[in-house]
C-alpha positions as MATLAB code, in Angstrom:
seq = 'XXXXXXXXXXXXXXXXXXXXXXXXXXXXXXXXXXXXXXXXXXXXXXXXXXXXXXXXXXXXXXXXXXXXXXXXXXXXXXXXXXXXXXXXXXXXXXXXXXXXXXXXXXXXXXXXXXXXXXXXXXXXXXXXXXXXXXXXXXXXXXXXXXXXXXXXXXXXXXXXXXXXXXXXXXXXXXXXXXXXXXXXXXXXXXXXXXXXXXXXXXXXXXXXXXXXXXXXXXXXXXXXXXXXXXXXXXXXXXXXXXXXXXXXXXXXXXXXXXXXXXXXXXXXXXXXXXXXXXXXXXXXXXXXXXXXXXXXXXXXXXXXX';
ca = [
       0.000    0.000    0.000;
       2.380    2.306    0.948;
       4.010    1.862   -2.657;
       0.608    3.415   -3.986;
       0.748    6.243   -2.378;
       3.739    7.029   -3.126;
       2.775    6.624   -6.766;
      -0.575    9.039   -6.520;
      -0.235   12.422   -8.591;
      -0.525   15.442   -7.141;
      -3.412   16.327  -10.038;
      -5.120   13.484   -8.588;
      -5.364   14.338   -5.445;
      -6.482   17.966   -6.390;
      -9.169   16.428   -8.176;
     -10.440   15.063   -5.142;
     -10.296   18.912   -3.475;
     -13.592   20.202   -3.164;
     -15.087   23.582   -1.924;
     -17.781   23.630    0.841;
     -18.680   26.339    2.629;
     -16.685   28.716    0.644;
     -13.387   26.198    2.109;
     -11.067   24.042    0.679;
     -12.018   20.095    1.957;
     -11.527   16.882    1.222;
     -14.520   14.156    1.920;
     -13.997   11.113    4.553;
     -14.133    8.645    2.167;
     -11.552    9.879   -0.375;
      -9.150   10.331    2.730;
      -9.442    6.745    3.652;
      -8.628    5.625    0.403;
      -5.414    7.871    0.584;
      -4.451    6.922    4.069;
      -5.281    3.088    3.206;
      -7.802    2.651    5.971;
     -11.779    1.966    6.227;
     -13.751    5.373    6.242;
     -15.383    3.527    9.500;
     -11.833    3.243   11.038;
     -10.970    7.188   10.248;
     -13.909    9.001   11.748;
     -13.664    6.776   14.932;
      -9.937    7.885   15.300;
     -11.445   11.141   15.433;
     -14.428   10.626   17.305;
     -12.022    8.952   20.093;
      -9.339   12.006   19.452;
     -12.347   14.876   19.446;
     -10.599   17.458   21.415;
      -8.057   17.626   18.350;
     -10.761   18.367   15.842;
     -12.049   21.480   16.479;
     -15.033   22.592   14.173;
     -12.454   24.620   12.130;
     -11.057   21.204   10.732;
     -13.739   18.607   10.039;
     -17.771   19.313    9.644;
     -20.023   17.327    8.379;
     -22.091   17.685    5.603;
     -25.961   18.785    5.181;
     -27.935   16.717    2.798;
     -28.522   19.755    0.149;
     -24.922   19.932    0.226;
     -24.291   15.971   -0.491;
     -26.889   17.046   -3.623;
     -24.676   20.357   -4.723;
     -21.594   17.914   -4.561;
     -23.246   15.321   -6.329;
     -24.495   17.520   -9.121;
     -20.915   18.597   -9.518;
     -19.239   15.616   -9.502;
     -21.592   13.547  -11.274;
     -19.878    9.860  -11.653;
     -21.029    6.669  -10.632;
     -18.456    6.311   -7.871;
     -19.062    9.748   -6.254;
     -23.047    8.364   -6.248;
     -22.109    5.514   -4.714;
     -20.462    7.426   -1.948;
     -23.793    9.081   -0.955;
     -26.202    6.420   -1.360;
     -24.509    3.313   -0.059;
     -24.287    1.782   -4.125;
     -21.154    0.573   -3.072;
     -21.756   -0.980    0.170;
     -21.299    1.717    2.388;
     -23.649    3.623    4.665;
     -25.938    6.092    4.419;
     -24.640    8.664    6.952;
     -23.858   11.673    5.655;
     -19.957   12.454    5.097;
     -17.561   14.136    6.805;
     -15.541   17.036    4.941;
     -11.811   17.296    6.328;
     -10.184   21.141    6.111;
      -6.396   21.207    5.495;
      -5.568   21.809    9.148;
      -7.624   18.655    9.627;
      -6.200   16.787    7.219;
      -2.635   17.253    8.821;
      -4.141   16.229   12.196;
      -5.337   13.035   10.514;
      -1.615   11.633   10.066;
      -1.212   11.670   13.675;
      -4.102   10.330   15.544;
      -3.672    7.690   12.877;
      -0.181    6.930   13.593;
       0.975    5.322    9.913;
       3.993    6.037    8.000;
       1.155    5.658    5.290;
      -1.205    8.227    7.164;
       2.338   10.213    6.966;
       3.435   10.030    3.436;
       0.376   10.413    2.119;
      -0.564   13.550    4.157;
       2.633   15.150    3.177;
       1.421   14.831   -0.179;
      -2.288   15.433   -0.255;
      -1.378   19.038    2.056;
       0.731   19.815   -0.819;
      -2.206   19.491   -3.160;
      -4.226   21.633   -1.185;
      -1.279   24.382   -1.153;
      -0.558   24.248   -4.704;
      -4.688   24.613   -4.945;
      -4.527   27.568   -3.004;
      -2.014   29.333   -4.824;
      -3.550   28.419   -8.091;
      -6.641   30.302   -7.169;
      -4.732   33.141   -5.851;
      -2.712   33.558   -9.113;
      -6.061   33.020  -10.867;
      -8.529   34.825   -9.009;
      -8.308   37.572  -11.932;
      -9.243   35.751  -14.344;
     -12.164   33.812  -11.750;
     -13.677   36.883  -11.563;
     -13.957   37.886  -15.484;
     -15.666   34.172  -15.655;
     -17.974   34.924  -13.238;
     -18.519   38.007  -14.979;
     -18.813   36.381  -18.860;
     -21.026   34.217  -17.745;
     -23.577   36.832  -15.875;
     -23.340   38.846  -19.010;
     -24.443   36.019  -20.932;
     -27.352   34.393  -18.834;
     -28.215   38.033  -19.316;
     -27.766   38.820  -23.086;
     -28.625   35.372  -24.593;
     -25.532   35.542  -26.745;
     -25.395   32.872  -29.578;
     -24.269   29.434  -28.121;
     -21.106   28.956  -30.862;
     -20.088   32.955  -29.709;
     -20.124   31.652  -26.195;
     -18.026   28.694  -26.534;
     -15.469   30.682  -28.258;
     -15.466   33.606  -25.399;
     -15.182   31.170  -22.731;
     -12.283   29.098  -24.678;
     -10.670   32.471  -24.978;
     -11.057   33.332  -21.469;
      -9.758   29.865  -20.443;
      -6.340   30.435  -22.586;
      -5.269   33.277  -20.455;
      -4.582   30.387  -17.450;
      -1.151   29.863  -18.737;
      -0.738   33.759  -19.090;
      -1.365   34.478  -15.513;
       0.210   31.748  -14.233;
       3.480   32.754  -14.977;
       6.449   31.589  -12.865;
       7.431   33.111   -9.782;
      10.781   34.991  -10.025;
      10.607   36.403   -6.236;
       8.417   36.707   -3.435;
       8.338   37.151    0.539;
       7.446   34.518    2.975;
       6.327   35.567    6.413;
       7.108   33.865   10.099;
       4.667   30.960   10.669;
       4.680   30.079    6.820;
       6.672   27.011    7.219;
       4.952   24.529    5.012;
       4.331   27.215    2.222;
       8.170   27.948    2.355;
       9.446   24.509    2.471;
       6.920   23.690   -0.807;
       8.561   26.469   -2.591;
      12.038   25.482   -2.329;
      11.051   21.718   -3.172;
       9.759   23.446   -5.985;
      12.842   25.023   -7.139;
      14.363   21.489   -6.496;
      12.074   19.646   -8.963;
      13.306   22.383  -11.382;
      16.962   21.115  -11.686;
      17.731   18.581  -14.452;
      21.133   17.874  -14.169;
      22.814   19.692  -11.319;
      22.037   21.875   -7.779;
      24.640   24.213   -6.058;
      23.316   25.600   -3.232;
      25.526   27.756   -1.367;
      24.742   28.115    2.543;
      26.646   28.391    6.051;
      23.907   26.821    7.886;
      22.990   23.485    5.907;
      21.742   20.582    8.839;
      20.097   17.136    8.156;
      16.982   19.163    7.318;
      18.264   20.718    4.078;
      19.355   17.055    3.083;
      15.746   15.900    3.349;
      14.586   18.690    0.961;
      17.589   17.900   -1.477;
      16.653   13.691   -1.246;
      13.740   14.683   -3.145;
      15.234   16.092   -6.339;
      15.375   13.941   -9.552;
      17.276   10.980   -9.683;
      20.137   11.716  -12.428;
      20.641   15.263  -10.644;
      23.770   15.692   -8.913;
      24.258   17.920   -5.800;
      27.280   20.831   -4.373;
      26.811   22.043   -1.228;
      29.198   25.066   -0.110;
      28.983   26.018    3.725;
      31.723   26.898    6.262;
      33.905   23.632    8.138;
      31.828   23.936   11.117;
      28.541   23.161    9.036;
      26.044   20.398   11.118;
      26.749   18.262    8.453;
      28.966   15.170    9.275;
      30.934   13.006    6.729;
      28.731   10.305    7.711;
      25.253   11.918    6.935;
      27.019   12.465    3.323;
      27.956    9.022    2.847;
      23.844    7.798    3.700;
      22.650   10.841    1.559;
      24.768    8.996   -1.253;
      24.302    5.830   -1.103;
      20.389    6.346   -1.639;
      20.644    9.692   -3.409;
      24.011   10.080   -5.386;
      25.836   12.349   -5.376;
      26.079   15.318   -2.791;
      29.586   16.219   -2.766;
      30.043   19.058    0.459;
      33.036   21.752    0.254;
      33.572   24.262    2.217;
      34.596   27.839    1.995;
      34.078   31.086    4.153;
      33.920   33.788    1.494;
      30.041   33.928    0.975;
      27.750   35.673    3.179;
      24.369   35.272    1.613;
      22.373   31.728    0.329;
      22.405   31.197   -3.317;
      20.622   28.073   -5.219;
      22.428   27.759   -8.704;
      20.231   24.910  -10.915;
      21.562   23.985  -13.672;
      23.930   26.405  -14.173;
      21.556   28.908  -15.928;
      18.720   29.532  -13.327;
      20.415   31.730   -9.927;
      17.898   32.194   -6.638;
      18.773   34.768   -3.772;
      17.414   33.254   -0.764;
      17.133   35.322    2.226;
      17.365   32.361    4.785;
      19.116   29.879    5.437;
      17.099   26.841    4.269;
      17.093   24.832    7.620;
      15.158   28.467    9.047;
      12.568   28.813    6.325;
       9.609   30.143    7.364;
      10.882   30.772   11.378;
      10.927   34.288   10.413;
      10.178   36.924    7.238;
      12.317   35.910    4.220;
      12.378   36.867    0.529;
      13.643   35.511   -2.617;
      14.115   36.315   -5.884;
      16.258   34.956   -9.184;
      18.950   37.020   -9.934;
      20.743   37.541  -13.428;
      22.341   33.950  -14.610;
      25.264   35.784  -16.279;
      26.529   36.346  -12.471;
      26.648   32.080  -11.946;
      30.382   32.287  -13.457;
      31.657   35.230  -11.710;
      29.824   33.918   -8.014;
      31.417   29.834   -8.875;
      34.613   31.657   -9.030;
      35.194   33.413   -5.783;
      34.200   30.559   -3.878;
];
């Protein structure tokens, strides 16, 4: 099991994202599945763990809302969630908010429940940002589709506004080249750097004086052909030893050390340059920025290492 949920795509597990109550959630059942456990078996680790489920992170749904869910999500499966096709009960469903979906992983005490938590909180981050970066063009939808219901436009015309409207996704959703992260924004921090990670095709430099065990389990999840520098100072937290594991299930890190660099710097590729403002093993303690700086300056920087 825990091989398959390893294997589950992030677009998949958005899929499953609805929104209730003007709030992202994901549904009991859908969970379960995820976590590899019995819907039964996850609401009575929460009925037994109550005090750690606060209304904030788990409700459960009304009937008309089981009907507005069902009307959007109109497949045979999500039917059979509702109405017991599948062998299930009739009781209404619970709906799980992020914060409760990250308590879920520990009252049910799985490196499953774990894993797949990690993953499915990711989903609901890169959800969130998506409808930030969007909410522009959301709103000129919204506002399309009012001024149709309104003008009874010609049904080919519409088809072709609304495919023109949909284009301008990729427009807006343009690639970050900096931003600001403020203290408390751990998760959102850590997601972006993994996400500068996932960039890299061949090679990652990343040039810090604070690097710890933590910044190793960021860099473990880069791609498998991509090999990794590290420059920090000799008295870094990181130990010939933790090198040596790092390699032998993640070649290659290779550390070296030097004293002549002040700032962090993540070089991928040697044609994409990041300024970070933290060091990575403090991201999100406290209010960072970053932002990509000319790649003409890679050479010079390499060199006065």
């Amino acid at each position: 099991m825990e091989n398959e949920v390893l294997l589950v795509e992030e677009n998949t597990i958005r899929s499953k994202i609805l929104t209730i109550r003007n709030q992202q959630v994901m549904l009991d059942r859908d969970l379960a599945e995820l976590y590899g456990v019995e819907t039964r078996r996850l609401n009575e680790q929460v009925k037994r763990n109550r005090e750690r489920f606060p209304d904030e992170f788990y409700f459960q749904l009304t009937r008309s809302e089981v009907d507005s869910v069902m009307s959007q999500n109109a497949t045979s499966r999500n039917l059979s969630i509702f109405s017991g096709q599948d062998g299930g009960t009739r009781k209404l469903p619970y709906a799980f908010t992020e914060h409760g979906v990250a308590m879920l992983s520990a009252v049910l005490k799985s490196e499953v429940a774990a894993k797949a938590s990690v993953q499915i909180i990711k989903a609901f981050v890169a959800m969130r940002h998506f409808l930030q970066n969007n909410a522009r063009v959301f709103v000129e939808i919204d506002s399309i589709k009012q001024h149709l219901i309104e003008s009874d436009v010609h049904h080919k015309e519409n088809d072709k506004k609304i495919e023109q409207l949909f284009s301008l996704m990729d427009k807006y959703n343009v690639k970050d080249t900096q931003g600001i992260f403020f203290q408390g924004q751990i998760f959102d921090a850590y997601a972006k750097f993994e996400s500068f990670i996932a960039q890299a095709q061949s090679e990652i430099i990343l040039i810090d004086n604070y690097v710890d065990l933590s910044v190793l389990e960021r860099l473990a999840t880069k791609r498998e052909s991509v090999n990794v520098t590290i420059y920090t100072v000799e008295k870094t937290k990181i130990k010939e030893q933790d090198v040596e594991k790092f390699n032998a299930q993640y070649p290659t890190l290779t550390v070296k050390y030097t004293a002549k660099v002040h700032d962090r710097f993540l070089i991928l590729d040697e044609k994409t340059l990041y300024h970070i403002g933290a060091s990575l093993k403090d991201l999100g303690k406290k209010c960072f920025a970053f932002e990509v700086l000319d790649s003409s300056i890679i050479p010079l920087l390499l060199q006065n290492l």
